[in-house]
C-alpha positions in Angstrom: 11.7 -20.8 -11.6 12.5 -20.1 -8.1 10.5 -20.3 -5.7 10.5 -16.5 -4.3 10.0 -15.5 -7.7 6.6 -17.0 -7.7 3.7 -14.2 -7.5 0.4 -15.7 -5.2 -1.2 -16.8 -8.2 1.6 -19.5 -9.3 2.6 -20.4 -5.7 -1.1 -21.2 -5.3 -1.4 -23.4 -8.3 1.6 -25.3 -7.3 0.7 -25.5 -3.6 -2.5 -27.0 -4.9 -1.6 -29.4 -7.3 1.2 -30.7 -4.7 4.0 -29.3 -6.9 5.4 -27.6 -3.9 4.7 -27.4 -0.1 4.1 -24.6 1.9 7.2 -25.1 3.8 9.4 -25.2 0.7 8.2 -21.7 -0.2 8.3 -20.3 3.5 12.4 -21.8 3.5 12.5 -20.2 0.0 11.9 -16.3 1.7 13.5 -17.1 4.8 16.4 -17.4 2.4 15.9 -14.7 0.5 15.4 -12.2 3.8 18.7 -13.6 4.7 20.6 -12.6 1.8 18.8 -9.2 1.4 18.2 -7.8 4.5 21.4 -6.6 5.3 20.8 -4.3 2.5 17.3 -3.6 2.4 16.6 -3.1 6.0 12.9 -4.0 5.9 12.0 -5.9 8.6 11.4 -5.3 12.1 11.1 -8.9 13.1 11.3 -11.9 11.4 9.1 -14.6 13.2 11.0 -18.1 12.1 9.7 -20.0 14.4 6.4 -18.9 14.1 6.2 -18.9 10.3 8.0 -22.6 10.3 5.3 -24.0 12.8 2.4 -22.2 10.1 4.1 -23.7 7.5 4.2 -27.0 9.0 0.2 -27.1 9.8 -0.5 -25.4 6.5 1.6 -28.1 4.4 0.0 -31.5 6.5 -3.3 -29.8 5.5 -2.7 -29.6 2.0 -1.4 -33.3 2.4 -4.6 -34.2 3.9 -6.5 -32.6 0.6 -7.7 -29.5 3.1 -7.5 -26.1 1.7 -7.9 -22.7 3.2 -8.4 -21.3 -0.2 -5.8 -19.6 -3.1 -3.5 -17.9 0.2 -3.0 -21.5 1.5 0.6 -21.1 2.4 1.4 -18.2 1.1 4.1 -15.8 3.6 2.7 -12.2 4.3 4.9 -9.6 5.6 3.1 -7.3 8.4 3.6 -3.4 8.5 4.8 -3.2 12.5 1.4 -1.1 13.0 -0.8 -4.0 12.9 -1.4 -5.9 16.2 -0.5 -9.2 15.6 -0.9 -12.0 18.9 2.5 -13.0 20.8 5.3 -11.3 17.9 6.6 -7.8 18.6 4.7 -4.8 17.3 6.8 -1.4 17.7 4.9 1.3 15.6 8.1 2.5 14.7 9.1 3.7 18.2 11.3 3.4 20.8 7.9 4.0 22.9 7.0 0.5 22.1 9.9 -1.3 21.3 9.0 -4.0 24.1 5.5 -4.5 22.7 3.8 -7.6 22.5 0.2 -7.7 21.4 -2.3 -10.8 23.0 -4.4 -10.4 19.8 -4.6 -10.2 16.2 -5.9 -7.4 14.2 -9.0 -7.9 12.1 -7.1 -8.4 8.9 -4.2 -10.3 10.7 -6.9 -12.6 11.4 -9.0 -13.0 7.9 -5.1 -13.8 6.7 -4.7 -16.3 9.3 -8.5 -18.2 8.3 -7.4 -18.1 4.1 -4.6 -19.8 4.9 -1.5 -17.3 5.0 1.6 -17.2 7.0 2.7 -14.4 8.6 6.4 -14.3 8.0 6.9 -11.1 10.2 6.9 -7.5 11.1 8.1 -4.5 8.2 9.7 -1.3 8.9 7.4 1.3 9.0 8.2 5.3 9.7 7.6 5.8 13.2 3.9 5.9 14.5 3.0 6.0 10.1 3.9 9.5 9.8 7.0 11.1 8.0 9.9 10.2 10.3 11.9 7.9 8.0 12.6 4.2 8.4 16.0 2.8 7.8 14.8 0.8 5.0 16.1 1.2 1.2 14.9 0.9 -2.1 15.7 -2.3 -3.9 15.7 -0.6 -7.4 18.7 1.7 -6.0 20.1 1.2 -2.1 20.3 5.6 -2.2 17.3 6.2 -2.7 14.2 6.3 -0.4 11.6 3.3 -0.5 8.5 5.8 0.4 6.6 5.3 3.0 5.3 5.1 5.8 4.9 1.6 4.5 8.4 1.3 3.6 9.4 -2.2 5.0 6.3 -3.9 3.2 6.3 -2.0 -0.1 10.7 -3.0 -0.6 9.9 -6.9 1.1 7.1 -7.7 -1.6 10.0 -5.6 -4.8 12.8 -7.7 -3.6 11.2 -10.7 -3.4 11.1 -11.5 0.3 7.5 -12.0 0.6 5.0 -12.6 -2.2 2.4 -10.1 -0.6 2.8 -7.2 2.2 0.1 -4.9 4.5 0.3 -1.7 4.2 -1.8 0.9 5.6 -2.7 4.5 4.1 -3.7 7.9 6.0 -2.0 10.2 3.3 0.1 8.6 0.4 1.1 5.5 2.7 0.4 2.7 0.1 0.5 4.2 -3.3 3.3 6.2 -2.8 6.1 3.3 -1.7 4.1 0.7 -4.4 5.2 3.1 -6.9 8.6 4.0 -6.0 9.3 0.4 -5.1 7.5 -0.9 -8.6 4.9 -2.9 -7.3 0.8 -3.0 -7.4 -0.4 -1.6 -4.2 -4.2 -0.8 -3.5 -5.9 1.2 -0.9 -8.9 0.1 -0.9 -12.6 2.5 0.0 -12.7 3.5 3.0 -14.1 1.5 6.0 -14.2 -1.6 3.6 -11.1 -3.5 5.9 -11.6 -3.5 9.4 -8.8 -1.3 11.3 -9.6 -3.1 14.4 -6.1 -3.8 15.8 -4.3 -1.4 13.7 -2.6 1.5 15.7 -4.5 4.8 14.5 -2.3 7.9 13.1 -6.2 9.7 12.1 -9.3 7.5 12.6 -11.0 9.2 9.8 -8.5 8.9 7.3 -6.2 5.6 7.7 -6.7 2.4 5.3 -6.0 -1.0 5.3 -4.0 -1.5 2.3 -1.3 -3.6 0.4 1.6 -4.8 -1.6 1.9 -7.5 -4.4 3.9 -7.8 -7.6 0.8 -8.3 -10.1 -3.1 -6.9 -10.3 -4.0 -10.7 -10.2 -2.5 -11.5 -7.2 -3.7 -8.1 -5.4 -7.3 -9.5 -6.3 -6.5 -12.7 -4.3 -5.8 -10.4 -1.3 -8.3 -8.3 -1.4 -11.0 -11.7 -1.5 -9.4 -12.4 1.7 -9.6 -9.4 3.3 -13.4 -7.8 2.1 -14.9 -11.0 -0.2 -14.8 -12.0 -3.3 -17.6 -9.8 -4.2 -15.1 -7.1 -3.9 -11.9 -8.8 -4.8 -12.9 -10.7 -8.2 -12.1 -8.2 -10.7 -15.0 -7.3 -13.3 -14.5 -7.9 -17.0 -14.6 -5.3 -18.9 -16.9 -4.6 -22.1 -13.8 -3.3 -24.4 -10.7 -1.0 -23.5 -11.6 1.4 -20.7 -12.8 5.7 -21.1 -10.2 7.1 -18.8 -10.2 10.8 -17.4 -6.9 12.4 -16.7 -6.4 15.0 -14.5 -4.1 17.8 -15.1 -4.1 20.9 -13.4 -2.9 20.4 -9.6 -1.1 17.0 -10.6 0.2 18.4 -14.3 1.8 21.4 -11.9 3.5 19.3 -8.5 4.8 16.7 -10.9 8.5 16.6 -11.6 9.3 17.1 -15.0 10.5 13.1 -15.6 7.0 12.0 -14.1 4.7 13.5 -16.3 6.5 12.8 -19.5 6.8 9.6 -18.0 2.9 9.3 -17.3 1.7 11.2 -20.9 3.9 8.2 -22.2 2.3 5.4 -20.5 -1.6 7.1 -21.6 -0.2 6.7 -25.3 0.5 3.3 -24.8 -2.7 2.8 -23.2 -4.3 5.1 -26.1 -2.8 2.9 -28.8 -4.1 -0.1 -27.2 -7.6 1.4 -27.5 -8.2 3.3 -24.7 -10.5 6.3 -24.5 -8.5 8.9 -22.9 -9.9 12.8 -22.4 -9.0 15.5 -19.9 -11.4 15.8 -16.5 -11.5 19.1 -15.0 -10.8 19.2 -11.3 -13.5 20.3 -9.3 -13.1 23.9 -7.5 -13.4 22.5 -4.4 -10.0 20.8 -5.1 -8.3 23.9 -4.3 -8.8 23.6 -0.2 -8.5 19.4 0.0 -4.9 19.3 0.6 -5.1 21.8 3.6 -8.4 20.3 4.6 -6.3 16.5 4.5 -3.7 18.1 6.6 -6.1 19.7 9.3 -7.8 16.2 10.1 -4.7 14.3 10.1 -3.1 16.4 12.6 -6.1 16.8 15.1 -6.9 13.2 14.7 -3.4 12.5 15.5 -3.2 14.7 18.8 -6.1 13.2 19.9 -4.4 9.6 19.6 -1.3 11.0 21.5 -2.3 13.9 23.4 -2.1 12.2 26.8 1.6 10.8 26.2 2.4 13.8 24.5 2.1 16.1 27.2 4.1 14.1 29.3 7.0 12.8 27.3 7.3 15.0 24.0 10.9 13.9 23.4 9.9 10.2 23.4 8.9 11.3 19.8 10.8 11.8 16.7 10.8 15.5 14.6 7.7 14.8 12.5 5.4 12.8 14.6 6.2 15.6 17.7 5.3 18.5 14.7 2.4 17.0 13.9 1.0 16.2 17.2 2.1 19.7 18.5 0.1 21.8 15.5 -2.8 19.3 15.8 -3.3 20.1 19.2 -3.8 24.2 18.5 -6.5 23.3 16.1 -9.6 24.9 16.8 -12.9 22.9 16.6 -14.6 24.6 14.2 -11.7 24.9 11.9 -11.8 20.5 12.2 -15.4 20.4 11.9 -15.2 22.6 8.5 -12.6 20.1 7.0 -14.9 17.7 7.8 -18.0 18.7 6.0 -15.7 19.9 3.0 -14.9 15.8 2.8 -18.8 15.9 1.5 -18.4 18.3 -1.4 -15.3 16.5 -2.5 -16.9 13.4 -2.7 -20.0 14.9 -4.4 -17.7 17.0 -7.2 -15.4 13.8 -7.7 -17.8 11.1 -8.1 -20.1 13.6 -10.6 -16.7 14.0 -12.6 -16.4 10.5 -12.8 -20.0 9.8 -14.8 -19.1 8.3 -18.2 -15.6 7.4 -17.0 -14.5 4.2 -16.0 -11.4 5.4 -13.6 -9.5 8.8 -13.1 -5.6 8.5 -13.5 -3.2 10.6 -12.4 0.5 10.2 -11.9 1.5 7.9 -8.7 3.7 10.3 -7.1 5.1 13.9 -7.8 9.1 13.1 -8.5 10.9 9.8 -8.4 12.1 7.8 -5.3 14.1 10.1 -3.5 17.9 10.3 -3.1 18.7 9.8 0.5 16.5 8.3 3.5 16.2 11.7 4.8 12.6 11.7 3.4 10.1 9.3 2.5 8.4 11.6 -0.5 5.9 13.8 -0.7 2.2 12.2 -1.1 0.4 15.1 -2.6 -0.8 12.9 -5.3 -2.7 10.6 -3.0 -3.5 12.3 -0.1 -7.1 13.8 -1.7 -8.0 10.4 -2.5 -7.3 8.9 1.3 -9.1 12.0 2.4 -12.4 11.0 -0.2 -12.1 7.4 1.2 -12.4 6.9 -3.0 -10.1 3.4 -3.9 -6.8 3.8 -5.8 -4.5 1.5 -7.2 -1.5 2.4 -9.0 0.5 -0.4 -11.4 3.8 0.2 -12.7 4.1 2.3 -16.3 8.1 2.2 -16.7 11.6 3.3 -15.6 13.1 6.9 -15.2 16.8 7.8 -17.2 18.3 6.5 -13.9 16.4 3.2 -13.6 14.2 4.1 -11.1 9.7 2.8 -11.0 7.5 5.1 -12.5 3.3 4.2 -11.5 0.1 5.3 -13.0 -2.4 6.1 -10.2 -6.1 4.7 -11.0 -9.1 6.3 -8.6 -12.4 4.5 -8.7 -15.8 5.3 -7.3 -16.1 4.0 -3.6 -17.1 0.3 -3.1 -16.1 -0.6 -6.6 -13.3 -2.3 -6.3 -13.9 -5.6 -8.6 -14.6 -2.8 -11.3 -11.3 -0.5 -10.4 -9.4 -4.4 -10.6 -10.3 -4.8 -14.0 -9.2 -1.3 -15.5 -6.5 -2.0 -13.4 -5.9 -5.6 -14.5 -6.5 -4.5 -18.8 -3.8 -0.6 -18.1 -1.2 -3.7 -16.4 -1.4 -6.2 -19.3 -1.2 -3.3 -22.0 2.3 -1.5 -20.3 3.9 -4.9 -19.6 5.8 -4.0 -16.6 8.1 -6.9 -15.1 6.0 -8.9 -12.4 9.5 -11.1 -11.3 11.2 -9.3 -8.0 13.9 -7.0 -8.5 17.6 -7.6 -7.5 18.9 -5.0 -5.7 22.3 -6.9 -5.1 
């Protein structure tokens, strides 16, 4: 097999047993991005030099019998949010097109210490909100890739990069992962450090990410939060799943939900307990309560620049920042304590279950870059802090990822990796990168 087609897992074992060096895979992307990125459009920078000279030191480690542990060697792609010391970190802006950061962020940091290389910088829509990013999706070059992590979510589909930071404040993570058809996981809340990632809402943004298998997204998330958290928990027999309906059943596009009622028979057949879950009532207000915080968080980051330069900004971002800064107190401080009763509702509908699933997103990766999606599907559970995963189900008509959405209680990831790990290995989705060319 190729070398780029290797998930973490494989490129580790081989790294290891001294089947392959560090460098060969690293010349093995750098390839790859050469090929692909004319079409793709994912990356911001590419840091050669810097991911050689890692390579190099990584591969005379492994020579030496020195490990970092299962990410020795293994290229990372960046979202261009995260502050990362000496390379070029833009936010998506022209505002900060000259930016160079003299520090790592947090997570930029545990990569560095297990032993990854950070290949480089993704596209991201500009300051993580909705203006687009030139980036395409690999399944179809029309079609939108999501976002706002749309640079890391088409590196890790294409092959480019065997795992890619994200970060999610509304649909950010699960949203491109499942128009891209890729794992991505947004972890609890608070559990990975932001330090050194540029806010779009303090109270809402995650550290997440890309890979191509649950497996290897366990690897990553040991790296980043400990293996307490990132070793997934085996589980007693096939999983009791709740499915929500109402507010998903009714945004979804028509291809989606069959699509999603098709992937819980197969994971029915397989043995899975699957019933309905009501939603709670206080459902009904999260999705304007979501939209109140982001906004007033984000004026608050901008608010200063904005006043002075308001052009400086795309459509969006300036929309966003503009409405959050006529937000009244009170009116923040109400969505804040409605976060509480969400929380509550959810977690007591979750007793006896082992996950909620709903569909990843409402439609289909977009025709056009004009829009990145809609992440109505994933904003409630960025604005709970609760952990979601979504996996690949399938493929539309048109050819295009389909993604099952699975929301766990908060702080139980190694538990949410295992339902995950059993619903992946039961729908048999294709973990090798897609050709877009």
């Amino acid at each position: 097999m190729e070398a780029y087609k290797l998930g973490i897992s494989k490129a580790s074992e081989l790294i290891h047993c001294g089947a392959l060096t560090s460098s060969q895979l690293l010349e093995a992307l750098l390839k790859r991005i050469e090929l692909l990125e004319p079409h793709l459009e994912a990356w911001v920078t590419v840091d050669e030099e810097g991911a050689r000279l890692q390579a190099e030191r990584l591969t005379s480690e492994a020579e030496n019998g020195r490990f970092r542990g299962a990410l020795h060697g293994i290229p990372v792609g960046v979202k261009d949010i995260y502050y990362t010391s000496g390379v070029r970190t833009t936010m998506g802006s022209p505002l900060y097109c000259d930016f160079v950061p003299e520090v790592d962020a947090a997570s930029i940091l545990l990569l560095k210490e297990a032993g990854a290389i950070i290949i480089g910088k993704t596209e991201t829509t500009e300051f993580a909100q909705a203006d687009p990013a030139p980036t395409r999706n690999p399944w179809n070059l029309d079609h939108t890739p999501g976002g706002s992590s749309s640079g890391s979510a088409a590196a890790v589909s294409s092959g480019m990069c065997q795992a890619a930071l994200g970060s999610q404040t509304g649909g950010s993570v699960i949203r491109p992962a499942s128009f891209c058809g890729v794992v991505g996981v947004k972890p609890t809340y608070g559990l990975i450090s932001k330090r050194g990632v540029y806010p779009l809402a303090w109270s809402l943004d995650h550290v997440g990410f890309f890979t191509r298998s649950v497996e290897d997204a366990a690897l990553l998330l040991s790296a980043l939060a400990g293996e307490e958290h990132g070793r997934p928990r085996e589980l007693n027999g096939p999983p009791r799943i709740g499915v929500i309906r109402g507010y998903f059943h009714e945004l979804a596009h028509e291809e989606v939900w069959r699509g999603h009622e098709q992937a819980l028979e197969v994971l029915r057949d397989a043995g899975a307990e699957v019933l309905d879950v009501p939603l709670p009532d206080v459902f009904e207000v999260v999705p304007s309560a979501h939209r109140v915080i982001m906004a007033s968080e984000a004026a608050s980051v901008h608010e200063e620049r904005f006043r002075t330069d308001p052009h400086g900004y795309r459509r969006n971002i300036r929309a966003m920042i503009a409405a959050g800064l006529m937000v009244p107190a009170s009116t923040y401080l109400r969505a804040l304590r409605i976060r509480g009763r969400f929380i509550e509702a959810v977690s007591a509908a979750m007793e006896g279950f082992d996950c909620l699933v709903t569909p990843s997103t409402t439609t289909p990766a977009l025709r056009g870059l004009e829009s990145t999606g809609n992440p109505a599907f994933n904003a409630p559970w960025s604005y709970g802090g609760f952990p979601t995963i979504t996996v690949p189900t399938g493929l539309t008509q048109d050819g295009l990822p389909l993604g099952i959405q699975i929301v766990d209680l908060p702080l139980n990831e190694s538990h949410m990796l295992g339902v995950a790990g059993w619903c992946e290995g039961v729908l048999n989705f294709p973990k090798e990168p897609h050709e877009p060319i």
